[in-house]
Structure formats: C-alpha cells, structure tokens
N, C-alpha and C positions, 0 to 999 in steps of 0.2 A: 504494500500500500504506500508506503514512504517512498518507493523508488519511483511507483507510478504518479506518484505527488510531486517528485522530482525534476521527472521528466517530463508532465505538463508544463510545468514551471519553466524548462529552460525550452520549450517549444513555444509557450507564450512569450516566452521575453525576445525571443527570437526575429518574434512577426510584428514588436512594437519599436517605433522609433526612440532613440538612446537621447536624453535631453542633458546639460549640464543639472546636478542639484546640489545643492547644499543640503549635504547630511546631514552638522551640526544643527542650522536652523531649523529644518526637519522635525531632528529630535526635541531639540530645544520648545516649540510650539506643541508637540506632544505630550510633552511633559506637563507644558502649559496647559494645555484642554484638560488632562486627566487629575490635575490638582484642583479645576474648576469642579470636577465633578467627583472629589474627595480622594483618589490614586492617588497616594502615595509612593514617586519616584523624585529623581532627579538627577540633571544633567552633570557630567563632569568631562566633558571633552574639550578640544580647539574650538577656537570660533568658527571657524569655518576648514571645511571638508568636501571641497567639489568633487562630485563622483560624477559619472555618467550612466542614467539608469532612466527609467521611467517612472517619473511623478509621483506618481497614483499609486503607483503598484507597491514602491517603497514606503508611501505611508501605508499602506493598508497593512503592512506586512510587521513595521513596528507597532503600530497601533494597536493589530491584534498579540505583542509580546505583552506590551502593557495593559491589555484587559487580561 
C-alpha cells in the first residue's frame, strides 16, 4: 500500500509543473493557521528555503503532518 502510495505520488508530481516555493514560509504560515486553531507546533528553520515543487501539493502534504 505504501509503495502504491509512493508511486502515485511520484507519477503525480511528475505530470505537474515545478514552481519556485518557499519552504520556510510554507511552514512558517502552517504553523500559523494551526496555532489559530489551538496545534500546538512550531517553527525552527532558515528564513527562507526555495525549493522547486508544487504549491499545493507541498502544503497539503505538511499540513496533513501537522493535523
């Protein structure tokens, strides 16, 4: 199941265009939303961490670490 999870994963990401993102801000406004709604985390990185990825996918992806 994990590998078939895997390898949707890297066939999705495959077929979407790669954008610059800021990781750090990313997380940093995650952090932010889930403190708004009592989640208890928080950030300890660089300020900034340009990666190249898609959007969306990379918040959804931390988003559901921190729920």
């Amino acid at each position: 199941m994990v590998s078939a999870t895997l390898a949707f994963a890297r066939d999705d990401a495959a077929l979407k265009s790669r954008l610059p993102v800021d990781l750090a801000r990313l997380l940093r406004d995650l952090v932010a939303d889930g403190a708004a709604r009592g989640t208890k985390a928080a950030y300890a990185g660089p300020d900034s961490c340009v990666v190249s990825g898609d959007p969306l996918a990379l918040k959804r992806a931390f988003a559901n670490i921190l729920d």
